[in-house]
N, C-alpha and C positions, 0 to 999 in steps of 0.2 A: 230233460234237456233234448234238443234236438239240434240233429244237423241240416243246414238248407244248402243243398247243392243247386249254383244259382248264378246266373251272369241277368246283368239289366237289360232284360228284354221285358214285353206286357207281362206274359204269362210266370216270369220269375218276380217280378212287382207284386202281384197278385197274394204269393203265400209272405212275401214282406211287410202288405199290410196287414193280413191278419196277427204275424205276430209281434207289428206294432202296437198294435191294438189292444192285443193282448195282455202283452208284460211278459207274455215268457219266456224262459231263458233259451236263447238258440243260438249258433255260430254258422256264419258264414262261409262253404267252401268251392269257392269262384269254381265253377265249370268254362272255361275260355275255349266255346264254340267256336271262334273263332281260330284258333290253331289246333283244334281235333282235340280238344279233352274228350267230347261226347263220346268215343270211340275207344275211354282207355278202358282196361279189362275191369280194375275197382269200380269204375262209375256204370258199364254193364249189366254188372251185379246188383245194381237196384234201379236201373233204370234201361229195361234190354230194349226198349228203343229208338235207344240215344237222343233222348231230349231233355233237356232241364227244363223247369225244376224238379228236381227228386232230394227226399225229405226221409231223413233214418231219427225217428223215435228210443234214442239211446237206453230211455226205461225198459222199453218193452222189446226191442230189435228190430220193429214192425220198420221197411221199406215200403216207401209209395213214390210210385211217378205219376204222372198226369195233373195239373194243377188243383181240376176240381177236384179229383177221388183226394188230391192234399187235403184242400180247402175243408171237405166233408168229415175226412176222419179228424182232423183240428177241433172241429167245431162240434161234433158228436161227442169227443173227448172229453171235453172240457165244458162241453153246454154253455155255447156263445155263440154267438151272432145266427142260432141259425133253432126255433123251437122245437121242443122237444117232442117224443110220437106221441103221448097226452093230448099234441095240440095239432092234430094232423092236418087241420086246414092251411094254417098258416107254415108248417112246414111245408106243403105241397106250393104255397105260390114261391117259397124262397129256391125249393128242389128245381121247377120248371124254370124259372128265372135264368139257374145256373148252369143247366142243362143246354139252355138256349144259347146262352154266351159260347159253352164248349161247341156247338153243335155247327151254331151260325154265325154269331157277330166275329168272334177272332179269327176261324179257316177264313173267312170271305175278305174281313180284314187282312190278313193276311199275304192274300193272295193281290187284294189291289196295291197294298205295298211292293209287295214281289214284280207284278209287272210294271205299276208306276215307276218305281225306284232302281233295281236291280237286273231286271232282265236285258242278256245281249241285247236283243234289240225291241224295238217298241212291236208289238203286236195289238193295235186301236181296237180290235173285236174285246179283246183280253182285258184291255186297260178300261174298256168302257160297261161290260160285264160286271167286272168286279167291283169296282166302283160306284156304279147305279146297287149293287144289291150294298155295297155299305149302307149307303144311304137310304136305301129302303129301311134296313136294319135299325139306324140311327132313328128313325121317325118312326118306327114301332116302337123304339125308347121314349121318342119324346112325345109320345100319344098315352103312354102309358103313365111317364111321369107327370101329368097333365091334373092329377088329382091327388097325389099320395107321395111323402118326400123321399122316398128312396123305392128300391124297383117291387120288392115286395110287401110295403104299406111302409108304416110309421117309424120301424125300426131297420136301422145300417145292418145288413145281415153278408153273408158271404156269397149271393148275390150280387148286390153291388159292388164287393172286393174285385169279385168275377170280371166285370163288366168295366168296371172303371179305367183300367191301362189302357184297355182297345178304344173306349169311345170316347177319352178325351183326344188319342190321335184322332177321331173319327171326325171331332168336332171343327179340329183343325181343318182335317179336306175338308168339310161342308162348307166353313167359310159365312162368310154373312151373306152367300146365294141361296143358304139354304137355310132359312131361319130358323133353328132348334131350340126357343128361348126357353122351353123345362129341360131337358138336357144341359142345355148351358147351364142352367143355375143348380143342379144334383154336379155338376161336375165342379163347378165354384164350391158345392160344400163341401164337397168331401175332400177337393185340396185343401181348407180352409183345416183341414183336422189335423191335429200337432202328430198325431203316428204315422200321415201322409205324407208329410213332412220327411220325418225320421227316415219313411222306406224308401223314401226315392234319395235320399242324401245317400244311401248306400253306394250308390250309381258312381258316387264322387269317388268313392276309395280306391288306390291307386292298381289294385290288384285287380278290378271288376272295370274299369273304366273301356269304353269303346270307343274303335279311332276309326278310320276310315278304311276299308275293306278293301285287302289285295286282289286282284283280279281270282288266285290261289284260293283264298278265302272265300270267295263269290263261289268258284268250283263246287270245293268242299261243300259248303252249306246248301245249294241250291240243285247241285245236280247228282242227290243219291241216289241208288236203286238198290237191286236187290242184294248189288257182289258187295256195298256198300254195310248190310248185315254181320256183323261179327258173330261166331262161334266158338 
């Protein structure tokens, strides 16, 4: 059984569809970043800092934060979506895949969200920065998806789990200026999968849902630092 500490954001999407996918038994307990749960002392404790999603393994007691190190120990677990060290090649293109999403497509996405969307005020260095490097991003996907249906060959792996939440928002900015038509269609399939389905419907329950961000809110989220560290 596990627990998925988790509010609908990409990176909490991410460990939802793995274990839609899955089948296995897990329960949901909403992290609302948005009024400082990330900061309470129980969720500290397996996630010191402070981000969802984090995942407690009731079998074994094993805590994990970080989506991918989730994603990896899921998948190692259970021998799914992701080959075994037997087959070290094909583990190695799913490992870089995933690495890469943590590395580059979500901080960068991220960050042109943050200044598109959020930021007191527009900074065009910032907004244009972040934004050209999605989209460079975006087009290393869809150069890549160019011969092979998902990001590490023929098999849905946790790779693509990785990569899925950020670049279908990604797909959105691109827009039809930026034409991504294998991208586009890796993202058409993988919505098209009934646990895709299932992980984003979580987003509906009334306890996870997100409204519109108090100024408060904006604070908290966007402007931590160091004093911002619990001990």
């Amino acid at each position: 059984m596990y627990q998925l500490h988790y509010w609908p954001t990409p990176n909490g999407h991410k460990v939802t569809l793995f274990l839609e996918e899955s089948g296995l038994p897990y329960e949901i307990v909403p992290v609302n970043i948005r009024e400082g749960a990330q900061f309470q002392p129980d969720f500290l404790k397996i996630s010191p800092n402070n981000r969802m999603p984090a995942l407690v393994d009731t079998d074994t007691g094993i805590s994990l934060f970080e989506s991918g190190a989730i994603l990896l120990y899921l998948a190692d677990k259970h021998d799914m979506f992701i080959p075994s060290l037997s087959h070290m090649g094909g583990r190695a293109e799913v490992l870089q895949w995933l690495f890469w999403q943590m590395a580059g497509l979500g901080p960068m996405m991220g960050q042109a969200g943050h200044f598109r969307n959020y930021a007191p005020e527009q900074v065009p260095y910032a907004i244009e920065r972040y934004t050209n490097e999605t989209l460079r991003l975006l087009n290393v996907m869809d150069k890549r998806l160019a011969d092979r249906p998902f990001l590490a060959g023929g098999a849905y792996s946790i790779a693509d789990m990785a990569s899925f939440p950020w670049a279908k928002l990604g797909a959105q900015i691109a827009g039809s200026e930026v034409p991504l038509p294998n991208l586009q269609r890796w993202v058409d399939t993988i919505n098209e999968r009934a646990a895709t389905a299932r992980a984003y419907a979580i987003a509906d329950r009334p306890d996870v849902q997100n409204a519109d961000m108090t100024e408060e809110q904006k604070k908290m989220l966007f402007q931590q630092g160091a004093s911002t560290v619990k001990r």
